[in-house]
C-alpha positions as CSV (number, residue, x, y, z in Angstrom):
1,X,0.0,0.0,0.0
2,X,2.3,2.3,0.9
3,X,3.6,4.4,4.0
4,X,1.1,5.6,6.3
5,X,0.8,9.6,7.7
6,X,0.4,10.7,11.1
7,X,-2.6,11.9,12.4
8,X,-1.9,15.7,12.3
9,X,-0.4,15.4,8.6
10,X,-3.3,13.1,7.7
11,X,-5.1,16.2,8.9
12,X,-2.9,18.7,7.4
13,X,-3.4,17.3,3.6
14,X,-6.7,17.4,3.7
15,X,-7.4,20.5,4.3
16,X,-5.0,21.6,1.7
17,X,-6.7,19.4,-1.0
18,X,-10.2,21.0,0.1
19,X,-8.4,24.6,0.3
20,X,-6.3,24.3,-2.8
21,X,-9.3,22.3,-4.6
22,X,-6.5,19.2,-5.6
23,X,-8.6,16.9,-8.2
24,X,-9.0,13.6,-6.8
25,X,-9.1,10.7,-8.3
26,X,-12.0,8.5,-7.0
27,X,-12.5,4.5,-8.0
28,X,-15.9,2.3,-6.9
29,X,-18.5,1.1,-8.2
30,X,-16.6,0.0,-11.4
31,X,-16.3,3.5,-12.4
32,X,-13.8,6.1,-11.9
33,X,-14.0,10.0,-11.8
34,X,-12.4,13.3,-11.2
35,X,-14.1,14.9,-7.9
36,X,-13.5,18.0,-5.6
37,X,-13.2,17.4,-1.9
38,X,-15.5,20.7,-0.8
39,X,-15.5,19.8,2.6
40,X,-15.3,17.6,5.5
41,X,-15.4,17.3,9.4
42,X,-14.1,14.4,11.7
43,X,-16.9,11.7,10.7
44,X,-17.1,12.5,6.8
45,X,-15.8,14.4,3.3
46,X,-18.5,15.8,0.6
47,X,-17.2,15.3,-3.0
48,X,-18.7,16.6,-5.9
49,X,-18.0,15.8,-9.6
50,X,-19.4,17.5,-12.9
51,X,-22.3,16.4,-14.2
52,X,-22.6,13.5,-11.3
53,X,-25.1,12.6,-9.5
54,X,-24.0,9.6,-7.8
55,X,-27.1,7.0,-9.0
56,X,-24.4,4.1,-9.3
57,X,-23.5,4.2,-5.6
58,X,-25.5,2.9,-2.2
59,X,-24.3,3.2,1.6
60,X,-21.5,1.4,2.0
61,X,-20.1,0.9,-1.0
62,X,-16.3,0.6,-0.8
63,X,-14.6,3.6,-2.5
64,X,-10.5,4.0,-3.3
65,X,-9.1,7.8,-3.7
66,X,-6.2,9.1,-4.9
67,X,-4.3,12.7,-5.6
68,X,-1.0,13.9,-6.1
69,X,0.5,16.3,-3.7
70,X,3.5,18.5,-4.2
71,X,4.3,15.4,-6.5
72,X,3.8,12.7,-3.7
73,X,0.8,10.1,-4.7
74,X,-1.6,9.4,-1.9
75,X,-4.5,7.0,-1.2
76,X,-7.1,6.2,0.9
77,X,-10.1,3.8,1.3
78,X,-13.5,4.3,2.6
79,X,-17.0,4.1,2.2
80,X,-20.3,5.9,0.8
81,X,-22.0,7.1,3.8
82,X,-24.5,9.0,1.7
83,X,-25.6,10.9,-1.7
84,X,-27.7,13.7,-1.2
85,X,-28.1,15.5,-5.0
86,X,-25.1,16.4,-6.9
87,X,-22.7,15.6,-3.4
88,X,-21.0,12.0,-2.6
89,X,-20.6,11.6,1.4
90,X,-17.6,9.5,2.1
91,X,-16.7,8.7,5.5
92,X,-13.8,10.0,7.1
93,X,-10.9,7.6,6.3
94,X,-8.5,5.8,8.9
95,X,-5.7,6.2,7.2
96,X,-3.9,8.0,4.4
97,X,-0.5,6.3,2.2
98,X,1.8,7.5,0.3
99,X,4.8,6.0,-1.8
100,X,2.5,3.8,-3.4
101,X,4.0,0.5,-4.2
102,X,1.1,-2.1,-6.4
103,X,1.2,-1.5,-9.7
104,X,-3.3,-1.7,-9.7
105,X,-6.1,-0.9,-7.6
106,X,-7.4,-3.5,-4.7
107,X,-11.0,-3.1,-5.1
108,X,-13.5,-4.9,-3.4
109,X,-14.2,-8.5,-5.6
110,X,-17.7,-7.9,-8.1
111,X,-20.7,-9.5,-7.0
112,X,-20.7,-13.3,-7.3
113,X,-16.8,-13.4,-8.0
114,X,-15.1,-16.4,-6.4
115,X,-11.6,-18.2,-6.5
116,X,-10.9,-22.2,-6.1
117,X,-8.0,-24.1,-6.7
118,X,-6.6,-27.8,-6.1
119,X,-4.8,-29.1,-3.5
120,X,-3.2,-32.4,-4.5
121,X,-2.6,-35.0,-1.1
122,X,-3.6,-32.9,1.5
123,X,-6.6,-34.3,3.1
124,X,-6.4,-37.7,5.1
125,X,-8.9,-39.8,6.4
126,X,-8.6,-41.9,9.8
127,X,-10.6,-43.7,12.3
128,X,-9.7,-41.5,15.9
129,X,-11.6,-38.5,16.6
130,X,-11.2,-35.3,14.8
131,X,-9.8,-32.0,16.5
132,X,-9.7,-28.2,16.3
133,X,-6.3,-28.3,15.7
134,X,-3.9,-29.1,13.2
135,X,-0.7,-31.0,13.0
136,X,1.0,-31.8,9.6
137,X,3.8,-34.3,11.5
138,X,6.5,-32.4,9.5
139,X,9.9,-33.4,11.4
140,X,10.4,-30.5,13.9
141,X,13.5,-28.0,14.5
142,X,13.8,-29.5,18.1
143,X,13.4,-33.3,17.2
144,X,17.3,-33.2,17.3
145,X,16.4,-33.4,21.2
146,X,14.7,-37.1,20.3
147,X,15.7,-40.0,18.6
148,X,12.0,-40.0,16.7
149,X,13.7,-42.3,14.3
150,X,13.8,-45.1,17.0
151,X,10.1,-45.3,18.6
152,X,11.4,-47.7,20.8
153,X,14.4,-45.7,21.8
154,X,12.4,-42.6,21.8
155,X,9.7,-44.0,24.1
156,X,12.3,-45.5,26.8
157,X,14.0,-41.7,27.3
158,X,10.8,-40.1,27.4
159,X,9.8,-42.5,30.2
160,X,13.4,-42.2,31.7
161,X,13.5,-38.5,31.7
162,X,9.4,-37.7,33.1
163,X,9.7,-40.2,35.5
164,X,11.7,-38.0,37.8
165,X,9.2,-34.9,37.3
166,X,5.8,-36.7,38.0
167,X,4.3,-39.4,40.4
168,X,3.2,-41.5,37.3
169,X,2.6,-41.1,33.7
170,X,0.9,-43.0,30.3
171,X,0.9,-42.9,26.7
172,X,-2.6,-43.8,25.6
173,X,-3.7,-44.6,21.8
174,X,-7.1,-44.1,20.4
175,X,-6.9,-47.1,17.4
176,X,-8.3,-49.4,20.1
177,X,-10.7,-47.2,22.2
178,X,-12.7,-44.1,22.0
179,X,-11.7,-41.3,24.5
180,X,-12.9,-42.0,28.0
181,X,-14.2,-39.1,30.4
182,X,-14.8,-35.5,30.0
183,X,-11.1,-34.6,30.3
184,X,-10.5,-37.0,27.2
185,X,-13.3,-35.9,25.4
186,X,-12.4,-32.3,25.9
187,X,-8.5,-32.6,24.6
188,X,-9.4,-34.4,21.7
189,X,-11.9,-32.1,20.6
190,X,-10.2,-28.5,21.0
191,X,-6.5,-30.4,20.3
192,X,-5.1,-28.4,23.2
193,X,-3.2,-29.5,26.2
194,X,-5.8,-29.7,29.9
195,X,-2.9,-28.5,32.1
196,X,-3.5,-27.8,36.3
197,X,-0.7,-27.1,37.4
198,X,-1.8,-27.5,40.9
199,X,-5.5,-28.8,41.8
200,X,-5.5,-26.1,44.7
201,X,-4.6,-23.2,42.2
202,X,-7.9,-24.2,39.9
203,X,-8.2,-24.5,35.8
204,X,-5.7,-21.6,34.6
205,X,-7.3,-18.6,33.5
206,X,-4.5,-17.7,31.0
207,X,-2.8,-19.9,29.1
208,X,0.9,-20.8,31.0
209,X,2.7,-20.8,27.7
210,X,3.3,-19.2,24.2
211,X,4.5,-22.6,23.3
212,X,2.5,-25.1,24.3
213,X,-1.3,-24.8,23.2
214,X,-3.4,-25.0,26.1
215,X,-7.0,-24.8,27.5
216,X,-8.1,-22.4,29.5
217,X,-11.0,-22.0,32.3
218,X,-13.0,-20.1,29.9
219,X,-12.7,-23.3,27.1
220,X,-13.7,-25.5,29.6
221,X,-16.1,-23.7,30.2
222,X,-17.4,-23.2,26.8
223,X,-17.0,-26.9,26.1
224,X,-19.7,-27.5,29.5
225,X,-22.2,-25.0,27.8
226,X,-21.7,-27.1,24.5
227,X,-22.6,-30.1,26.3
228,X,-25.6,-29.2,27.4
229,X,-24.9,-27.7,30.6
230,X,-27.2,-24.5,31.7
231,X,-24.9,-21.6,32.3
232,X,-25.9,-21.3,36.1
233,X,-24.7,-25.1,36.9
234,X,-21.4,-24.3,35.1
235,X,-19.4,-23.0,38.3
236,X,-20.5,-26.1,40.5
237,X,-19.7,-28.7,37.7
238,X,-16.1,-27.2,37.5
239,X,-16.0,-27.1,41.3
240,X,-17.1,-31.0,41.1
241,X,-14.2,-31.4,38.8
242,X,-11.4,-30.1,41.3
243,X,-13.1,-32.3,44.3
244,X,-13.1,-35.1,42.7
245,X,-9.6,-34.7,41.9
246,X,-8.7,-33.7,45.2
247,X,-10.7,-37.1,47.2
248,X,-8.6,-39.3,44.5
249,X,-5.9,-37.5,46.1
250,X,-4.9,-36.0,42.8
251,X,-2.5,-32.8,43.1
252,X,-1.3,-32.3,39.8
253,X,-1.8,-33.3,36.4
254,X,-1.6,-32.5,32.1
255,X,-3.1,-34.1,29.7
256,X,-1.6,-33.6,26.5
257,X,-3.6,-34.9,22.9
258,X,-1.3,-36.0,20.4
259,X,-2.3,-34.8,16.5
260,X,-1.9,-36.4,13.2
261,X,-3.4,-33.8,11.0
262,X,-6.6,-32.9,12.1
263,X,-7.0,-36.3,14.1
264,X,-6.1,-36.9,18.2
265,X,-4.7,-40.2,17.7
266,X,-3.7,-40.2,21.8
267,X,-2.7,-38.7,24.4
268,X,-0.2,-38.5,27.3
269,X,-0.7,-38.1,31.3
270,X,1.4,-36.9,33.7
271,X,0.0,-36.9,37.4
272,X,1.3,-36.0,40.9
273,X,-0.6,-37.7,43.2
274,X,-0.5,-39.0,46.9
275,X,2.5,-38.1,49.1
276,X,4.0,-36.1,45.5
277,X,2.3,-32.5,46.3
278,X,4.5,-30.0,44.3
279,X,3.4,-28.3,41.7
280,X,3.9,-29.0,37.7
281,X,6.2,-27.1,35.9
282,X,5.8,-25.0,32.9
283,X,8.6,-26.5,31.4
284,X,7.6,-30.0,32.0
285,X,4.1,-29.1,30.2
286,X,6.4,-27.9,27.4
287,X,8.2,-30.9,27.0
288,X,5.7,-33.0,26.8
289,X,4.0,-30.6,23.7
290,X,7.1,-31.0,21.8
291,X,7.4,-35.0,23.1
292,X,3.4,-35.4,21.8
293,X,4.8,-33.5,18.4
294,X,7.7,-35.8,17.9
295,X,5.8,-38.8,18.7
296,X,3.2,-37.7,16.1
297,X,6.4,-37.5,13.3
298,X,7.8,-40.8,14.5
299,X,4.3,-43.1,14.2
300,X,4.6,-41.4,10.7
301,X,7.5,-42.5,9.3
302,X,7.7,-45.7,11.3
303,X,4.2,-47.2,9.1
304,X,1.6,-46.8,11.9
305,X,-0.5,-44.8,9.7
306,X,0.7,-47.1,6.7
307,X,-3.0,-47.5,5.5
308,X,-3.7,-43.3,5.3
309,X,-4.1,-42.4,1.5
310,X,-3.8,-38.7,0.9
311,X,-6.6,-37.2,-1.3
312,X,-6.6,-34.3,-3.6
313,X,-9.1,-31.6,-2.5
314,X,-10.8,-28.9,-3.9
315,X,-10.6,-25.6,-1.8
316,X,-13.1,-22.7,-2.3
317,X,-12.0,-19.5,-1.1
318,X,-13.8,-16.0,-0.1
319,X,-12.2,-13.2,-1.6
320,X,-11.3,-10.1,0.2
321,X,-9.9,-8.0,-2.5
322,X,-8.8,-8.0,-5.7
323,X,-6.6,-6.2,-8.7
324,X,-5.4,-7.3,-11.8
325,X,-2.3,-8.4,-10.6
326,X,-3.0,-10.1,-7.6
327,X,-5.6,-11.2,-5.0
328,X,-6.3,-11.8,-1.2
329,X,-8.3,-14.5,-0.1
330,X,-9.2,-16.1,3.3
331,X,-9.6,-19.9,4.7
332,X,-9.9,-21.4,7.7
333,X,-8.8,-24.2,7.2
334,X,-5.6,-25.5,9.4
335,X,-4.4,-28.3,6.6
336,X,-4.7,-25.4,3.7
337,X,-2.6,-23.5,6.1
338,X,-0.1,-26.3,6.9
339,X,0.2,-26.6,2.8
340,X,0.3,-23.2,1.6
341,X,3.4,-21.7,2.7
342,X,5.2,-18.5,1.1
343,X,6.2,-18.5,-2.6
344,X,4.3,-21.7,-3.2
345,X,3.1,-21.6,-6.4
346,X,-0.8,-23.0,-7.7
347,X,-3.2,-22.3,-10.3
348,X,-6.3,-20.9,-9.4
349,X,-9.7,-20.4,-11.1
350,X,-11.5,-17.2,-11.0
351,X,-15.2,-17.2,-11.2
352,X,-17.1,-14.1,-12.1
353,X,-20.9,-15.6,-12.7
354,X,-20.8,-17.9,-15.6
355,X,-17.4,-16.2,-16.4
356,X,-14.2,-18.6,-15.1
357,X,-10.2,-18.1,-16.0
358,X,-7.3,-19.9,-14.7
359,X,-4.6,-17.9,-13.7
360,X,-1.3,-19.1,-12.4
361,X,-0.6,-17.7,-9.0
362,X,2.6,-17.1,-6.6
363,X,2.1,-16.8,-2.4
364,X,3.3,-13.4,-1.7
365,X,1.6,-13.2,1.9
366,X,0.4,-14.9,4.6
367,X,-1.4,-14.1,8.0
368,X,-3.3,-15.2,10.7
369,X,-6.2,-12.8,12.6
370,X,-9.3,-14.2,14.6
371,X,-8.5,-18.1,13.6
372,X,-8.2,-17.1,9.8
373,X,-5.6,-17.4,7.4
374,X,-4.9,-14.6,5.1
375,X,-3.2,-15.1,1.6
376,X,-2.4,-12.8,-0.7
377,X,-1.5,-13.9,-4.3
378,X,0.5,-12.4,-7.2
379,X,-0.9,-13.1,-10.3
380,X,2.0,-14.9,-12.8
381,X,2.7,-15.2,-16.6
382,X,-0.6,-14.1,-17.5
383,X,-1.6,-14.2,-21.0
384,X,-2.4,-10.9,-22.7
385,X,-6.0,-11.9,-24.0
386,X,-6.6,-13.2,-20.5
387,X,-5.1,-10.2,-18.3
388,X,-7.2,-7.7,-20.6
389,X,-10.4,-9.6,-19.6
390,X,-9.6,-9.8,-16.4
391,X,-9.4,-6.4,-15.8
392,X,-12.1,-5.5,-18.1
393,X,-14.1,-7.6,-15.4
394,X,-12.7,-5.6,-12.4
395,X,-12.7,-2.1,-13.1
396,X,-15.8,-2.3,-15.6
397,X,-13.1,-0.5,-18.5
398,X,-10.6,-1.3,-20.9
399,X,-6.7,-2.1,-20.4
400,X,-5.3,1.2,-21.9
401,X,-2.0,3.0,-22.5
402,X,-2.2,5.2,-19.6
403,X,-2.7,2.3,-17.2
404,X,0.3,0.7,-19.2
405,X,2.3,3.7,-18.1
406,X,1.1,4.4,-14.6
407,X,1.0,2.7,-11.1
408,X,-1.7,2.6,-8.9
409,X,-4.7,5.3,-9.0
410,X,-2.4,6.7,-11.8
411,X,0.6,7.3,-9.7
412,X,4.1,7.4,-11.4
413,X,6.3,4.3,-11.6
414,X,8.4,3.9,-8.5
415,X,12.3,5.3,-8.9
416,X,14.3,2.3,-8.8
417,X,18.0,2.6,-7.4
418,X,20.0,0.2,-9.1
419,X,23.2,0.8,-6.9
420,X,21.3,-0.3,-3.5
């Protein structure tokens, strides 16, 4: 996009494109016009345009504007808050860039536009339970600190080295049995590690660790009210929890599920119990996550999940925004995630209505916000028939010289230092 301004220069500008009347470049709706800022305040700008009335746009609508000043391009989005006659209300924007960097405009995708692409070997099917988590059993940075090549080896030190942390322990496999008890049930559905560090102390409120995945009391919670327990009752069932634990003399205890993909195959536990009161560690809890994790690689590649077939799977994908030389889109799913990784490359297929292409694509971007995975794709090796109708089918106009010549919203080409 560019670099952002400050709030007083944001404020600054402005006024000195309403003051100095600065023509403004406006895009939305699939049209684009020159308009005059003629004023604005802290919630909203007027705009007016000759000969416009403004029939084209509703409430809402997503906007894109862009001027020159002292021979810096600038750009902001927004909204239509409102057309009253020959004026355009936007609303005040959040932000204004310069130094613009895409070569098009990100608009918002037309109506009925969507993108889908193949995945080849990605999805799995087994008989344990499936999870909220994900776990690709990639061999792990840290497995250097197990012999995951060995199971047998790598199950003795495990036992060798827990042993002297916690009153007892087990490994526990879900080929044979289904998950047993509402501490079972609850790790194998959310994929996260039950940790209580100490039976007195309660479920923890926060989670202990940034590495270790775990649930909090607010999950368990959650996973009660799912069950079918009434909101009021939730306090005394967690109390029954801990005091059951306590009268089977239970101090301390983690139970950690162990993933294959979006399967928990097992799990481990790790109690201190009887005469053993101390506390568990954080670091014990964090071993055993990366333990569960190299465990998960070794069953891989030692054949027990001989039988798993990968399938190819078709992924369809909300768009966010799009221009003609690239797109973001958002998923949620964790195996897409564990597949798509910067600069992979895949071909896509745009559908616009009864209108599709397929358009080779590059990963340029990737990031995660509120449990969803953001990816933003640069459009490759297009061909020129196909770019031309592609961006005929965003901006509602014809591929023309100017645009050939020009960077986003019409800005200059970036200066490019060849000695840097």
């Amino acid at each position: 996009m560019g670099i952002g301004l400050g709030r007083i220069e944001k404020e600054f500008i402005l006024k000195a494109v309403a003051d100095q009347g600065i023509p403004v470049r406006l895009f939305g709706a699939k049209m684009e016009k020159e308009v005059s800022v003629i004023s604005y305040d802290e919630e909203k700008i007027a705009l007016v345009a000759e000969g416009e009335t403004w029939e084209k746009f509703q409430p809402d609508d997503p906007v894109s504007l862009f001027f020159s000043y002292y021979g810096h391009y600038m750009t902001f989005n927004t909204r239509v808050r409102y057309t009253q006659g020959e004026k355009l209300y936007i609303n005040f924007p959040q932000g204004i860039y310069k130094n613009l960097q895409r070569k098009f405009i990100r608009i918002q995708p037309p109506e009925g536009s969507k993108v889908e692409f193949l995945m080849k070997g990605t999805k799995i099917e087994l008989d344990f339970p499936k999870t909220e988590e994900f776990n690709s059993a990639d061999v792990l940075e840290y497995s250097n600190s197990f012999k995951s090549t060995d199971i047998t080896e790598l199950l003795s030190g495990f036992k060798e080295k827990i042993k002297t942390f916690v009153s007892s322990h087990k490994i526990i496999m879900f080929r044979d049995r289904d998950p047993e008890g509402f501490e079972e049930e609850l790790i194998s559905t959310y994929g996260r590690s039950l940790f209580i560090q100490s039976v007195d102390d309660g479920f923890p409120v926060e989670e202990p660790s940034a590495q270790a995945k775990t649930l909090t009391k607010k999950d368990i919670e959650e996973a009660l009210k799912r069950s079918g327990v009434q909101e009021q009752n939730i306090p005394i069932r967690l109390s029954v929890l801990l005091s059951e634990k306590k009268n089977n003399r239970i101090h301390a205890e983690v139970y950690t599920p162990i993933l294959f993909h979006e399967y928990a195959v097992g799990f481990i536990y790790a109690v201190n119990k009887d005469d053993n009161e101390d506390k568990l560690d954080i670091e014990l809890l964090e071993y055993i996550d990366q333990f569960s994790k190299v465990l998960s690689y070794s069953l891989k590649i030692n054949g027990y999940f001989k039988d798993v077939k990968p399938k190819d799977v078709n992924y369809e994908a909300q768009i966010i925004d799009i221009s003609a030389s690239g797109l973001l889109f958002i998923h949620s799913s964790k195996e897409l995630a564990s597949a798509l990784m910067l600069y992979t490359d895949l071909e896509i297929t745009f559908h616009l209505g009864e209108k599709m292409m397929t358009i080779p694509a590059r990963i340029m971007r990737k990031y995660n916000d509120s449990g969803y995975d953001y990816y933003g794709l640069l459009f490759l090796d297009m061909k020129e028939e196909d770019f031309r109708v592609l961006f005929e089918l965003i901006y509602g106009r014809s591929y023309n010289q100017e645009d050939e010549e020009s960077w986003e919203g019409g800005a200059p080409p970036p200066e490019i230092d060849l000695f840097s």
